[in-house]
TITINU-641894 format. One line per 4 residues: their letters; for each residue x negated, y negated, z of N, C-alpha, C. Coordinates in steps of 0.1 Angstrom, whole numbers, plus 2048, in hexadecimal, padded with zeros to 3 digits. Layout:
BEGIN
A = X Y Z X Y Z X Y Z  ...
This chain:
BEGIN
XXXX = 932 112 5A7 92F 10B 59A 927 113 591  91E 11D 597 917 125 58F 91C 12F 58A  92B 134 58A 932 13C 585 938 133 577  93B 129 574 941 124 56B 937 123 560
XXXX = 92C 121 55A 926 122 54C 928 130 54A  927 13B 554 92C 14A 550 93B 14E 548  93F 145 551 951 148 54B 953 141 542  94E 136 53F 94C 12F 52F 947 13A 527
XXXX = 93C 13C 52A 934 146 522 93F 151 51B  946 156 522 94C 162 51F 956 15E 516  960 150 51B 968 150 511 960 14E 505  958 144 501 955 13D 4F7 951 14C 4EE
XXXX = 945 156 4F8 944 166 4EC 956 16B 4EB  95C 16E 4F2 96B 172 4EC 973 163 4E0  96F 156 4E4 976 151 4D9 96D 153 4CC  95F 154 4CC 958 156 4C1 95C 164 4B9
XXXX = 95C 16A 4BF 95B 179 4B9 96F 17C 4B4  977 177 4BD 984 17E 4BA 990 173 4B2  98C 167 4BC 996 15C 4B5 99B 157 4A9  98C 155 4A6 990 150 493 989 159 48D
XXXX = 989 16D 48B 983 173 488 98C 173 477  998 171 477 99E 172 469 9A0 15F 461  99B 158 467 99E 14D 461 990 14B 457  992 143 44B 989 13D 440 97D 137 448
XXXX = 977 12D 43F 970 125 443 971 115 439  96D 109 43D 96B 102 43C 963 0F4 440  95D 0E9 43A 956 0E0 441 957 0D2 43B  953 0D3 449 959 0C0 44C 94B 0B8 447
XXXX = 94A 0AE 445 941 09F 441 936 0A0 44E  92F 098 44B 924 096 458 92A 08A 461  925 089 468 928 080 475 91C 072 476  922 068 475 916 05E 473 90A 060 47E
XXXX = 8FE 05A 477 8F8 058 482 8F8 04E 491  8F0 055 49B 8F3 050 4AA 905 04F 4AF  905 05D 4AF 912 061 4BA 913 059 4C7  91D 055 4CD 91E 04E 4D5 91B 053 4E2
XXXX = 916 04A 4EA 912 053 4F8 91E 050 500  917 057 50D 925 059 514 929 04C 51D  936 049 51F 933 03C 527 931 03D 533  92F 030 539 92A 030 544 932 035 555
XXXX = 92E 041 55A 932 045 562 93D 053 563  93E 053 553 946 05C 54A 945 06D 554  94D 075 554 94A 07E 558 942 085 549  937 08F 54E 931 096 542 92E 0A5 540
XXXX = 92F 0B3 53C 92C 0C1 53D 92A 0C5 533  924 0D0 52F 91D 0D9 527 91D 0EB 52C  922 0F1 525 920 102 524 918 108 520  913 115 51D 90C 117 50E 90F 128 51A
XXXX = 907 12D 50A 90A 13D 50F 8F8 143 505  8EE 14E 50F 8E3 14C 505 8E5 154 4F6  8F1 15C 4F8 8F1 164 4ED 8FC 16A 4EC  903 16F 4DB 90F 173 4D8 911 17E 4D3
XXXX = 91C 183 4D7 91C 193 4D0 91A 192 4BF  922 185 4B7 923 181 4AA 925 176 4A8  926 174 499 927 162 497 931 162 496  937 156 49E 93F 14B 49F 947 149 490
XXXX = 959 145 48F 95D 140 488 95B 136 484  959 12F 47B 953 121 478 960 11D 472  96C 11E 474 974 113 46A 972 109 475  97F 0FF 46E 985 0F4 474 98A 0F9 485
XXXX = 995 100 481 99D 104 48A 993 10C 496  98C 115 48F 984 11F 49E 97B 111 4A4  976 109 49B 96C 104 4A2 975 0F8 4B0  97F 0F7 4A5 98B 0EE 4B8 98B 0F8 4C2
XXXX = 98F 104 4BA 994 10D 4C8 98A 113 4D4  97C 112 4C9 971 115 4D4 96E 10D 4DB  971 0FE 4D8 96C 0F6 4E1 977 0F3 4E8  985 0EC 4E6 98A 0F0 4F0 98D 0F9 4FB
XXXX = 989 107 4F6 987 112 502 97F 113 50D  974 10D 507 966 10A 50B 963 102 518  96A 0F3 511 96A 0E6 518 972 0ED 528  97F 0F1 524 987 0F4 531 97E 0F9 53A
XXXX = 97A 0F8 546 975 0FC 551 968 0F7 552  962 0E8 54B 956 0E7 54E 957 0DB 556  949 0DC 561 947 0D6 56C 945 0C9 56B  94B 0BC 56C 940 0B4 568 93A 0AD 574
XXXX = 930 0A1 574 925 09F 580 92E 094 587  939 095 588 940 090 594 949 09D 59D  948 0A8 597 94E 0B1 59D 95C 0B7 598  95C 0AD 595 96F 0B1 587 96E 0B8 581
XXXX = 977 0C3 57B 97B 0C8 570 980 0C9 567  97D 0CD 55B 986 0C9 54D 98F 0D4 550  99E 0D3 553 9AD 0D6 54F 9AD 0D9 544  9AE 0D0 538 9B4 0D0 52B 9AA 0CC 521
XXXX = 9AA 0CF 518 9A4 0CD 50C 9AC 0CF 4FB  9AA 0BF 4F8 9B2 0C0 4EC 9A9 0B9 4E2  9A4 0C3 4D7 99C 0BF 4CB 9A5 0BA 4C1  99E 0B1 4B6 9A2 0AF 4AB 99E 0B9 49D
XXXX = 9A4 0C1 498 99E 0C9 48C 99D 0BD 483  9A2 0B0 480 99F 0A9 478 993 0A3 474  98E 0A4 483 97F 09E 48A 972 0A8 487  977 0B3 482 96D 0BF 488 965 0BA 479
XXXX = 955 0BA 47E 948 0B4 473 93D 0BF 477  938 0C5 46D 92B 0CB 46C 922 0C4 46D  917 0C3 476 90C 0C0 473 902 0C2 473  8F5 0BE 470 8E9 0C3 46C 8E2 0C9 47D
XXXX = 8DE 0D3 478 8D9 0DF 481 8E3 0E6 48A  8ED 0EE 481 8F7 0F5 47C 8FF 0F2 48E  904 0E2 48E 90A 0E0 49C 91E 0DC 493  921 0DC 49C 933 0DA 498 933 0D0 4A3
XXXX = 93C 0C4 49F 93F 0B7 4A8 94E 0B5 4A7  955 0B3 4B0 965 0B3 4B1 969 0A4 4BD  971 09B 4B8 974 094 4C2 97F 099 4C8  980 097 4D4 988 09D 4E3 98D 093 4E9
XXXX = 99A 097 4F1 99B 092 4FC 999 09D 508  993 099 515 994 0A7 51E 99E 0A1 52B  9A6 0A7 52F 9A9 0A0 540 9A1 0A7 549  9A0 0A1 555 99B 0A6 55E 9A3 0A8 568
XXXX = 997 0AF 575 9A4 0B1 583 9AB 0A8 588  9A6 09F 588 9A0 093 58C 9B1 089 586  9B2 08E 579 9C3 087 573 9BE 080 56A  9AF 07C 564 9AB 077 55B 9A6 07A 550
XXXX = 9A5 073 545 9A8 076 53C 99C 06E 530  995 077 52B 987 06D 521 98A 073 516  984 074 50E 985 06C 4FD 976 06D 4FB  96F 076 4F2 963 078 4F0 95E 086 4E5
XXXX = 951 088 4E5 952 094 4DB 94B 0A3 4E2  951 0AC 4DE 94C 0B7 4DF 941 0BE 4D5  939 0C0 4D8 931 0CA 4CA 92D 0D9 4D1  92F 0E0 4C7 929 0EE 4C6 91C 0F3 4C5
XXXX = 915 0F7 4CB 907 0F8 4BE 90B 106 4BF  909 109 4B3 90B 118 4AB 8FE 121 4B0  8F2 11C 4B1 8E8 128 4B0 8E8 12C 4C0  8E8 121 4C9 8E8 123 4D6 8F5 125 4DE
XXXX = 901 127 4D7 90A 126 4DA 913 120 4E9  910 112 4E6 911 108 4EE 91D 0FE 4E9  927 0FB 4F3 92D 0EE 4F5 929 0E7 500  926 0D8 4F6 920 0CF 504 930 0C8 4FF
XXXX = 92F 0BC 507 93A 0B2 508 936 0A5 50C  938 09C 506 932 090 503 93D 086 504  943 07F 514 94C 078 513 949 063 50C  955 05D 508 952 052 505 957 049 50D
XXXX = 966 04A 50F 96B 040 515 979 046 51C  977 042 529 98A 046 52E 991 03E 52C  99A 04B 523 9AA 048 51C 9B0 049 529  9B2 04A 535 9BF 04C 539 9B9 053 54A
């Protein structure tokens, strides 16, 4: 288990630095206040990496692709793993103290399936994962 925030780590510096190195930028609306918490019993995981070769693409699109890249392989406290990760670029919102928020769905090993949000924090370059409710 202590090999996985490393192997996050690395993709998230290769999706920062290579993936959306030619794309624009753009930004989304703020996200109301009190984000929802996770529900109850929810699987839950978080990555981060302490430091990046460069900054991060900030469009729409990089900010799904990093978090979907991200999300895949993280542990959560029932022992499952996220398989799949599918963001919404529709969803993707800037918010105050330069964090990016995307709603998700993730599957796990497990065959299930939640519905919740991803955020980035840009300075610490972190995806946590914040589930709400299992879709499926």
């Amino acid at each position: 288990m202590s090999r996985a925030p490393v192997l996050i780590s690395a993709v998230f510096v290769i999706l920062a630095t290579a993936a959306c190195a030619s794309a624009g930028s753009s930004s989304g609306g703020q996200l109301p206040a009190g984000s929802p918490s996770a529900a109850a019993g929810a699987p839950s995981a978080a990555a981060g990496s302490p430091s990046a070769a460069s900054a991060p693409c900030l469009t729409h699109s990089c900010v799904v692709s990093i978090l979907e890249q991200s999300l895949v392989g993280l542990v959560a406290k029932d022992g499952s793993v996220i398989t799949k990760a599918v963001c919404f670029k529709s969803s993707v919102r800037h918010n105050p103290g330069d964090t990016y928020t995307a709603s998700c769905h993730v599957t796990y090993t497990d065959q299930t399936v939640y519905s919740g949000y991803a955020t980035l924090l840009v300075a610490q370059q972190k995806v946590s994962w914040q589930p709400v409710e299992q879709v499926q």
